[in-house]
Structure formats: C-alpha cells, structure tokens
N, C-alpha and C positions, 0 to 999 in steps of 0.2 A: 602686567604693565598698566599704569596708570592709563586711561583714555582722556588727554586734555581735552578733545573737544566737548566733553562734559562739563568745567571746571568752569562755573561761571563768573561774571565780575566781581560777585560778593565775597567769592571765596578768592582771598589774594595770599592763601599761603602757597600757593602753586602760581607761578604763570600761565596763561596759556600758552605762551612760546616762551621757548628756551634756546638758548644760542651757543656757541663757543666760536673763538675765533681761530679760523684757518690762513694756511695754513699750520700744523701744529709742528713745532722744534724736532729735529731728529730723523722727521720723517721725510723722506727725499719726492716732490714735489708728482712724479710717477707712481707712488704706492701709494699714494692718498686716497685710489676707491675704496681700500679695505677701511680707510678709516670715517670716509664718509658714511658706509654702511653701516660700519658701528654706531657711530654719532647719531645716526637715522633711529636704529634701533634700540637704542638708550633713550630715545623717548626728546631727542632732539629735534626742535624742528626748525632751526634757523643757523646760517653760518653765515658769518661775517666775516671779513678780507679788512684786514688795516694797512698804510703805504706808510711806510718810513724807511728805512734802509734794507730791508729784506726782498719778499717777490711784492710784485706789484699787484694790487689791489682788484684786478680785472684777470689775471691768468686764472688763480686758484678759483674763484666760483663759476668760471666757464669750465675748469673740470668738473667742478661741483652739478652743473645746472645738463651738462652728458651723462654721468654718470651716480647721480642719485637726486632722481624727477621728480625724489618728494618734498627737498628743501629748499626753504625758503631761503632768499640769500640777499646781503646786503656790505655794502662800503662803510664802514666808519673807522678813516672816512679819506676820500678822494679829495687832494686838497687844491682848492680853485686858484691857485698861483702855477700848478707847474704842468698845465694844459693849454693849450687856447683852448676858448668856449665853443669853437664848431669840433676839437677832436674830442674834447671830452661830451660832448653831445653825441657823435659818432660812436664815440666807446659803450657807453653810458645805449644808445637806441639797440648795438649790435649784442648786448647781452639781453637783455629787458625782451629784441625778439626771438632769441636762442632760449630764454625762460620765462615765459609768458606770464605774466602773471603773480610771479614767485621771485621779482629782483627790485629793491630799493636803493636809489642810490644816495648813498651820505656823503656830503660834500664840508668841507669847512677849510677854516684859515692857515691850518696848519702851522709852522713854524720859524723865524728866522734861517734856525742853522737848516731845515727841512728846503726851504725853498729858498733861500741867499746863497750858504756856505756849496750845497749840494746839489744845487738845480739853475744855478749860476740865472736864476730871475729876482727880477725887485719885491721882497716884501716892502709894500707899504697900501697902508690905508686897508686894512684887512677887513673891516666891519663893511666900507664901501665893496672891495671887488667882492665879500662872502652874496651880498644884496643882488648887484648885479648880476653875479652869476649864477642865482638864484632865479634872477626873472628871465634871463634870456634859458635857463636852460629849461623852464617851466614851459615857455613859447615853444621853442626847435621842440624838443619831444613830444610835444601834441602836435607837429605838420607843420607847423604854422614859418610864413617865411618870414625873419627878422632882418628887418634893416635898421638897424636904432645906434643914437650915439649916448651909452649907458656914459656913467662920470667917471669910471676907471678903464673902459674900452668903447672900440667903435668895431660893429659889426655892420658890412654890407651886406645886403640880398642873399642871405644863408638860409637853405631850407633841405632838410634834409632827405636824401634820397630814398631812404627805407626809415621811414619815419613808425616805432613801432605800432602795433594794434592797441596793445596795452603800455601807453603810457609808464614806464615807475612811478610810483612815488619819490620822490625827493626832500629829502630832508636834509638839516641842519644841524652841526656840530656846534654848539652854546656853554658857555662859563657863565659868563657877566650878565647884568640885567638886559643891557642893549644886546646882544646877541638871540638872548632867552626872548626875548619879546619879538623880536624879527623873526624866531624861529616860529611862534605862535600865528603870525599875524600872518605870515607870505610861504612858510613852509609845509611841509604833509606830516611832519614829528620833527623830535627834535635829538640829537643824540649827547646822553652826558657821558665824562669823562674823568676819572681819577676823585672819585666823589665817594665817601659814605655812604651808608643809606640812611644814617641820620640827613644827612644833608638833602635828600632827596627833596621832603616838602619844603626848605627852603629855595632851591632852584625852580621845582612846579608850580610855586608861587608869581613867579617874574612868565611862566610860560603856559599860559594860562588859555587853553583851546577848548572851545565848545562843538568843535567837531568829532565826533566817534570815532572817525576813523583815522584822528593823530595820533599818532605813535611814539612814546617815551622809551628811547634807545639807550642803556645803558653798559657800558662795559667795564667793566669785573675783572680785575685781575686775582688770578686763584692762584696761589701757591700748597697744591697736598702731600703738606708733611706736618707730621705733629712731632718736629722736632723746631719747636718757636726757635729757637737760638739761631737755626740758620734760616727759618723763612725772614726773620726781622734783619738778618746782614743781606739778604738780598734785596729786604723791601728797602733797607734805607740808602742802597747802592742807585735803585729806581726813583725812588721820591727825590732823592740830592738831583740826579740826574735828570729828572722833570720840573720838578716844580720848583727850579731856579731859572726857570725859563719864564720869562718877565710877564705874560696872560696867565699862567696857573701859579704865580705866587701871586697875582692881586687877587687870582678867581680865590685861592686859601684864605687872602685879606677877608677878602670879600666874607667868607663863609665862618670866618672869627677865629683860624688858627695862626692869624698872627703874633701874637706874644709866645706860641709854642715852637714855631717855626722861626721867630727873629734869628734866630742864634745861630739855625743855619744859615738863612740869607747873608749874615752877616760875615759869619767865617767861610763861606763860599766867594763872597765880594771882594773877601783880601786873599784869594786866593790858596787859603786854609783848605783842601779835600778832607784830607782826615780828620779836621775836628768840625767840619761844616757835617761827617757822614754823623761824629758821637755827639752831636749836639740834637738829630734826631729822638724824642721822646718815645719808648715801645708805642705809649697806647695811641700813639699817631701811625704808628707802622699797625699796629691793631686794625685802627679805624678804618685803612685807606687800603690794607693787603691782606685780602680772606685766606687764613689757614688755618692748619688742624686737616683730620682723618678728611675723607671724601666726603663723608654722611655730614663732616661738620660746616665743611665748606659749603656744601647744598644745600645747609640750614642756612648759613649766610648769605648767601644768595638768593634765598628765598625772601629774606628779610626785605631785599629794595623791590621786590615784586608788592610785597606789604606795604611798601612807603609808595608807589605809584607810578615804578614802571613796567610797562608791558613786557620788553624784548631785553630782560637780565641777557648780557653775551658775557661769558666769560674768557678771559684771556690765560692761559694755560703759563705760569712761568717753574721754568725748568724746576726739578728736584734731584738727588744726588738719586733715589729711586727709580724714580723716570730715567737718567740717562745709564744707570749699572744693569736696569731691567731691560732698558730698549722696546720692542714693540709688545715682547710677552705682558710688561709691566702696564703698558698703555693701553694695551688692550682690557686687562683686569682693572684699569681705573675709569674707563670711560660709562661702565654701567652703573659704579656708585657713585660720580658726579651727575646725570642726569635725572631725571625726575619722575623715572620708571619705579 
C-alpha cells in the first residue's frame, strides 16, 4: 500500500487525501463498519456525507467517527436553508467534539426543490444567507457569544454550551465567481461540484487562497463499469436531472458548455424528458461522469488532484455489477478504486 503521507505537493498524481462519499447504495446504514474498514484500508482517508433525499448528512459520519478513528470526515454539503444557525452550530460542535480534529463542515445553498418543495422554507437570497451563515457559524464554533442582526437573519445572545476544543473547519460549496471568491476570502476551502477536471483551473482561478491550509473539495461522481453504453444512460438521466436546475446550468454557462447543452435546456423547458435526455452530447456525459474498469476510474480521478484539488470525494453511482454482486462485489471494488 501506497504511504500517502510521503506523497508530496509536487507530486499531484496522487492526492494526499482521498475520499468517497457515504453512505454507499445497497448498504443498510448498520453494516457500514465493514465498509468503513475497507474504505480505511484501501488507502482511504476521508468520507464525506451529502443531504439530499437520502440519510442525513450528520448520522453517517458519527458512525464513521465511533467506529473507524482513522477518517477524516466531512459535509458536502450541509445546506444553510433547512437548519437555524444555533441547531446546525449544535450539530456541526456535537460532531467536531465526538471527532476531534478529523470533521469539516461543508455548508452551502443547496436547492430550490432541496429546500422549497421538500423543507417547506424560503429559498431566497442564497449568496446573502450562504455569507451569513458562514460568519455566525465561524463565531458559535470558536465559543464565542453572537448577538448580531446578519441581513438574512437575527440571532440573540447564542453561545454555545459545549463549544468544541477543536473548532472544524468550515467551508463552502461554490459554482459562480461570487460564490468562489467568498469561499476564498471568509471560508477554510471551498467545495466543487459536477465539474470536470478540465474545469478545475478555471473555478481555482475565481478562488484564489494564499493560505496552506485551504482546502479544494471536490466530488466525483464514479460510475465502474466499462460498459459506456449504460454509464452514459445513467449519466445523462443525472446531468438532465441536475443541471436544469437554474445555478448549475449558469455554473455550465459559465464554464462554456452552453451551445452543447442549449438543446437540453431547451427541450427540458418545453417539457420534452426524452429528447431534453438525447440531446445530451456522450463526450459531455465523458466529461462530467468518470467510467470505465476501477484502475481507469482512479486514473481519472487522479486527473483533478493534477488540476488542483486536494480532497477528490468520490461519489459511488450504482452499477448493474454492484447491485447482482451485492456486498461480495463491493467489497472487491473498493481496493481497486482507492489509491493503495
């Protein structure tokens, strides 16, 4: 097994951390030590917890952080609409001092249908509350008591009871320029999302930190199978299903796959599914959803450690393998996606 902590900045075909996101599919939320142990032993050393309609963002790495003390663990990402600022400050201090040392918390603006349709609160003004909830949660987790009237909320004389030893980190989930710069300027890293790794020094460019200790979070979604034919019907089932969500088609603008994508947006808009999914381009479901063998996927992933992010996470999506194999299969994949 590879020893990362030899592996130093200059050498970026390897990370030094490597992640995968947990929960993993299939696996019933009780037998996740065996998998945490694996993941450890693969030469993993970070697990990351996403919130969207699945387990919440804070169960899974408090099993994580009992039952395997070697990983590091983080949110990307915890989204600041469907908390108040004192419970997700309580959440957020009650892990951090359950894993000392070893817990990041990623926070961001999350979604309309995430936090309107599902969480029955108001999205609006995402860029203001993501700010906000950035400085009051930076204050409460160092001790400190906040009375302030921030411009998307008012907190009174909040100070938290068990304020941890070790502070987390906190970072921020970024697309756009203003996002990317705030995440530079007020946060501890920054986390990208549904990105190339081409694209990587185009977003590092807007998020530009001269401190050592910020952290470029990226998450990967890995589909292993080298059978293209069905990774790209399922990447283009996720890209329609994401990035027609009105931040990650400007963030695509933004990034110059608008003339490749119009055509979905377009047949999406008039309510066309099926020809907004074939209007999808492969080498955009290439670009945007790592597949092929384990070995090839690792190479790919390897690739945005190249372009300049520290903490590649990958995000596991199902394969017809994975779910005929079950745990036998999962277990024989998790050694040749790590970086052992």
């Amino acid at each position: 097994m590879v020893d990362l902590t030899t592996i130093t900045g200059q050498d970026r075909d390897m990370p030094t951390r490597w992640g995968m996101t947990v929960p993993l599919g299939g696996v019933p939320l009780a037998e996740h030590a065996a998998v945490f142990a694996a993941l450890t032993d693969a030469g993993f050393t970070d697990l990351w917890s996403s919130e969207v309609a699945g387990a919440d963002a804070f169960t899974p790495l408090t099993l994580a952080a009992a039952w395997q003390p070697r990983a590091r663990l983080g949110t990307a990402i915890t989204p600041v609409f469907t908390r108040g600022p004192a419970l997700l400050a309580m959440t957020a201090a009650a892990l951090a001092e359950t894993a000392p040392g070893r817990f990041q918390l990623g926070i961001g603006a999350s979604s309309p249908v995430v936090v309107g349709d599902w969480n029955a609160a108001e999205f609006t003004r995402p860029f203001a509350r993501s700010r906000d909830m950035l400085q009051f949660l930076r204050a409460a987790l160092a001790g400190e008591v906040v009375d302030r009237e921030f411009e998307t909320f008012r907190v009174r004389r909040f100070r938290l009871e068990r304020p941890p030893a070790t502070p987390p980190a906190v970072l921020l989930a970024a697309l756009r320029p203003g996002m990317l710069r705030l995440a530079a300027s007020a946060a501890d890293g920054v986390i990208l999302n549904w990105l190339a790794a081409t694209d990587v020094p185009r977003a590092l460019a807007e998020a530009k930190s001269d401190r050592p200790d910020f952290d470029v979070v990226a998450r990967i979604f890995v589909c292993p199978t080298e059978d293209a034919g069905y990774a790209r019907t399922v990447g283009r089932r996720m890209i329609a299903a994401y990035l027609t969500v009105p931040a990650y088609a400007e963030f695509h603008r933004w990034l110059g796959r608008g003339p490749a994508l119009d055509a979905m947006w377009t047949a999406w808009a008039a309510g066309d599914r099926r020809g907004a999914l074939a209007a999808i381009p492969d080498e955009v479901v290439d670009e945007l959803i790592v597949h092929g063998s384990p070995e090839q996927c690792r190479a790919q992933v390897a690739r945005y450690a190249a372009a300049g992010v520290d903490v590649p996470v990958m995000a596991l999506v199902p394969t017809p393998e994975l779910e005929q194999g079950g745990a036998a299969t999962l277990a024989g994949l998790i050694p040749r996606l790590g970086p052992a």
